[in-house]
N, C-alpha and C positions, 0 to 999 in steps of 0.2 A: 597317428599324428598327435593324439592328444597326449596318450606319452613323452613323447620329446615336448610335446609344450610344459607339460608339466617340468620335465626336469630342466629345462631352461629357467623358469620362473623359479624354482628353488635354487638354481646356481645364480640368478639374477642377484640378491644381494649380496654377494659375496664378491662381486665385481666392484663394489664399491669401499670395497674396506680396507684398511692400510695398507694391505699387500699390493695396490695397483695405482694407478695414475690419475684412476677416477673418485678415490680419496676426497672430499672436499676441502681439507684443508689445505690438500697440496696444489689444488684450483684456486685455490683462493689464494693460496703464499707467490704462487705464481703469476697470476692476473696482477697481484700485487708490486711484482716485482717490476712486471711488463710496463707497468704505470708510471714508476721509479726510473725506470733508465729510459723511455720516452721524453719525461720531462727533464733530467740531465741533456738528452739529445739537442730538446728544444731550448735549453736556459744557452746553451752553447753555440746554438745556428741562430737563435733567436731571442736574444734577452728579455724582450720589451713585452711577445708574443705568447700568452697564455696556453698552456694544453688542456684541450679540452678529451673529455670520453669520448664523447660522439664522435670524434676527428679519428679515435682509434678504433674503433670499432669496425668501421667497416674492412680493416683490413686486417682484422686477425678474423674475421669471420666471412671473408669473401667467401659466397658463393661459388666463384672461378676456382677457386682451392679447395673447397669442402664437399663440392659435389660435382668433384673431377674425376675420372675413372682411375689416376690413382690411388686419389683418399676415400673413393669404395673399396679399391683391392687391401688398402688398409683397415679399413672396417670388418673386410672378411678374415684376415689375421689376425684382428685384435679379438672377432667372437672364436676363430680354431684355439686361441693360446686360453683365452678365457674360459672356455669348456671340454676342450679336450690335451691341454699341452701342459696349464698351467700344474695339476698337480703332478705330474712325470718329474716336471725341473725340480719341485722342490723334494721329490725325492729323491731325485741324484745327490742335491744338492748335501742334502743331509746326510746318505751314505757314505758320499764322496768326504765328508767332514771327519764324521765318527769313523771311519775304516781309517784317515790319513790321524786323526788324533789319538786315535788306539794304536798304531802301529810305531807312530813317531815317540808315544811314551814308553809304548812298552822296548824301542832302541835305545832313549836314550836312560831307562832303569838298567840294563844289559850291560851298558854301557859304563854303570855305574854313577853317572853324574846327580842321580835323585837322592843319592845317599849323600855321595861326597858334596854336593853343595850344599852351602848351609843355608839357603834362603832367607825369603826377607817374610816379616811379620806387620807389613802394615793394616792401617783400614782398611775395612772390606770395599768401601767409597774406591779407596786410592788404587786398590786388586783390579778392583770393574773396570775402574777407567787407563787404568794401563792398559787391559785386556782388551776392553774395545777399539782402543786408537791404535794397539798393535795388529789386533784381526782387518781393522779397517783400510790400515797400510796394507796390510797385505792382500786380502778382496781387491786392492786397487790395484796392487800390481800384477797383479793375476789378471784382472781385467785390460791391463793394458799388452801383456802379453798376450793373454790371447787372444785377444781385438785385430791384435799386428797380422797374427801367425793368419789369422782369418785372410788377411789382407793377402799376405806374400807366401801361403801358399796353395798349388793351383786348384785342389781338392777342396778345402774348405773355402778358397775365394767362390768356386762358384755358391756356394749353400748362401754364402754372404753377401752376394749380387743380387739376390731377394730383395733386405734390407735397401741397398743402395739403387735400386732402380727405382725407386721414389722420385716422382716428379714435381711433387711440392712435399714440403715437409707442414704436419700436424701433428698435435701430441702422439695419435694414434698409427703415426710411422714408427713408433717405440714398439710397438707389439709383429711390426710388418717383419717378420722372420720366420726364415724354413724352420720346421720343430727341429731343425736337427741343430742349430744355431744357439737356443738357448741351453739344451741340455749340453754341449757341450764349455759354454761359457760359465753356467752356474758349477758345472762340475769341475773347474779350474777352479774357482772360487774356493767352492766347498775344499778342496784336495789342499788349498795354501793355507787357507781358515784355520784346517785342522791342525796341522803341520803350526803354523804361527802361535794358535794358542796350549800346544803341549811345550815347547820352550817356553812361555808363560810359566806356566805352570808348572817347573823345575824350580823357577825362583820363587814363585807365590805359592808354598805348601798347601793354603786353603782354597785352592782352583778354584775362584771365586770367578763366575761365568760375569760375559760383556752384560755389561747395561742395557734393558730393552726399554722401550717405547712402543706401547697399543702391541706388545708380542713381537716386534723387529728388535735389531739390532738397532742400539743410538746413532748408528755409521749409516749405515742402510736409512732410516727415517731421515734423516738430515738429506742425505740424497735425496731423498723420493719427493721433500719438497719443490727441490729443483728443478727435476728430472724434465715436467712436462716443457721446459722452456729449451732444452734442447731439440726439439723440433718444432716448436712454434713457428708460428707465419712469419712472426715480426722478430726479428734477430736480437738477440736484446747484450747489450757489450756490457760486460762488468770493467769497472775504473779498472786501471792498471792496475794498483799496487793490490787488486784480490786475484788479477789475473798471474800476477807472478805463484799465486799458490795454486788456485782453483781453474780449472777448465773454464772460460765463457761460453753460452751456448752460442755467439756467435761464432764463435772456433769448430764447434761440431758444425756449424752451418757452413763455415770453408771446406770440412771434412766431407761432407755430403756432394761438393760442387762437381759441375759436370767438367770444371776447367783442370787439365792432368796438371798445375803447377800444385796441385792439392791435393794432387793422386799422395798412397802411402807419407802423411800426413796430419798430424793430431787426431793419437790413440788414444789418452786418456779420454778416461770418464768421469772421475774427480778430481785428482791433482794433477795439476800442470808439469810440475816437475818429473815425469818419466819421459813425456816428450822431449823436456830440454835435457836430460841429461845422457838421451840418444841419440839427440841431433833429427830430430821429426817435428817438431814446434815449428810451427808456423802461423802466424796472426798476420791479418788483415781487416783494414776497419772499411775501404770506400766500397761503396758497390753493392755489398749487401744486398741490398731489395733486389736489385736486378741477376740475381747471381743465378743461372741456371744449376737445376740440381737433376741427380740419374745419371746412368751408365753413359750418355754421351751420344751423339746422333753418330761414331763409328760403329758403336755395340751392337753384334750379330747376334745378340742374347732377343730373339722376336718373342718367347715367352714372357717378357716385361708387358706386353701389352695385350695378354690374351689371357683368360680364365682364371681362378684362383686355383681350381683342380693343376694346370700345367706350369705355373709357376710351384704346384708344390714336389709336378711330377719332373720337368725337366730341370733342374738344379740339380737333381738327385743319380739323373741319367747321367750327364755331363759329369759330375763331379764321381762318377764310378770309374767312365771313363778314363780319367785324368788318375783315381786313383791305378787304376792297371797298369797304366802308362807310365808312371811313377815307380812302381815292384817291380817292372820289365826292364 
């Protein structure tokens, strides 16, 4: 026993550092934000009527949601990914990168386009930041495909009915996923990443890599500010005109609802724009607070409500199933 305590407490700080949700600054940017569209809420229901802390506190931190048997079975996911999941993805992730960015230069040298184009010669500033906003496009659209494919089809929906049987949402429904969920989303990632930044790098001779922050990506960090307010308590609406580019986390919060007008339904995770230009965007502002979330009082899914062992074993039975059924 005192072995695993020990390697706990050495992987203990590591849970906190830019890699994850529990980041302070991204608690703080976030509580921050939570504060900011609260009192938009109130200046607009209530001009006159002050917001106070105290008014909001009790209900990003009810007790009724914090220490509900879903957001323990979330706490059990978030320590599996934290100690045993988390470095697996980032190895995909990074194989999945360097194997697709090796292969994709060495086709299009083949190819002959490294010769014959003449590239361009800018700042190393101007190299990074094309390079990041182009990886970062694409990380997103990766993400949003394969968010989708999760959804619509029947093998990876069930691994991803893990996730979605959440019955409240808290930051720590971000980690609530079968391991087979992240490795394969980080490894769509990593596969488009690579792929994105070897065309880059045809026109920028001096492959001058993305921008990082504290060792992320500028894309990724920017995210991870946000991140924890997609499952927050309190729904929080971004103005219109950031929602025409950016996901709201209240849009993830219709994405999560138990109500099927929401079913397959805002995939993004950063830009809004793949959902509208698939015809899957869907925004809703009233209701909010009351919105039921999880698979829905039809779902035969009874492993939502029992163990953390059988939500990691039955997803996996089911979804074997489905795949046989599938090759037959």
């Amino acid at each position: 026993m005192s072995v695993h305590l020990h390697d706990f407490f050495r992987e203990l700080p590591q849970a906190f550092d830019a890699g994850t949700i529990f980041f302070p600054p991204y608690l703080l940017c976030a509580f921050t934000i939570v504060l900011i569209s609260q009192m938009r809420l109130r200046l607009r229901q209530s001009p006159q009527q002050r917001l106070r802390i105290k008014a909001i506190l009790p209900r990003a931190f009810s007790t009724r949601i914090w220490l509900s048997r879903s957001s323990r079975l979330d706490l059990g996911y978030t320590l599996v990914f934290l100690l045993a999941v988390r470095g697996a993805v980032a190895a995909v992730e990074t194989s999945a990168f360097q194997g697709a960015y090796r292969d994709t230069g060495d086709i299009l040298t083949n190819a002959g386009l490294r010769r014959d184009l003449p590239g361009f010669l800018p700042g190393l500033w101007v190299e990074g930041l094309v390079a990041t906003i182009a990886t970062m496009i694409a990380i997103d659209f990766a993400s949003y495909c394969a968010h989708r494919l999760l959804h619509e089809w029947a093998p990876l929906w069930e691994i991803h009915a893990v996730h979605h049987s959440a019955e409240h949402l808290t930051p720590l429904t971000t980690y609530r996923q079968h391991p087979i969920e992240p490795l394969f989303l980080n490894g769509a990632r990593g596969l488009m990443s690579g792929i994105t930044l070897a065309f880059v790098h045809v026109l920028f001779p001096n492959q001058t890599p993305v921008i990082t922050i504290l060792g992320l990506g500028a894309g990724f960090f920017m995210y991870m500010l946000t991140v924890n307010l997609h499952h927050f308590p309190i729904p929080v609406i971004y103005p219109r005109f950031i929602r025409f580019i950016l996901i709201s986390p209240h849009v993830h919060h219709l994405h999560h609802s138990a109500d099927e007008r929401f079913h397959f339904r805002n995939f993004g995770v950063v830009f809004s724009v793949w959902d509208r230009i698939f015809g899957t965007y869907l925004d809703e502002e009233s209701a909010l607070e009351e919105s039921a979330f999880g698979l829905g009082p039809l779902s035969d899914r009874e492993w939502q409500r029992h163990s953390l062992f059988r939500t990691l074993v039955e997803p996996l039975y089911r979804a074997t199933k489905n795949l046989c059924r599938f090759f037959n």
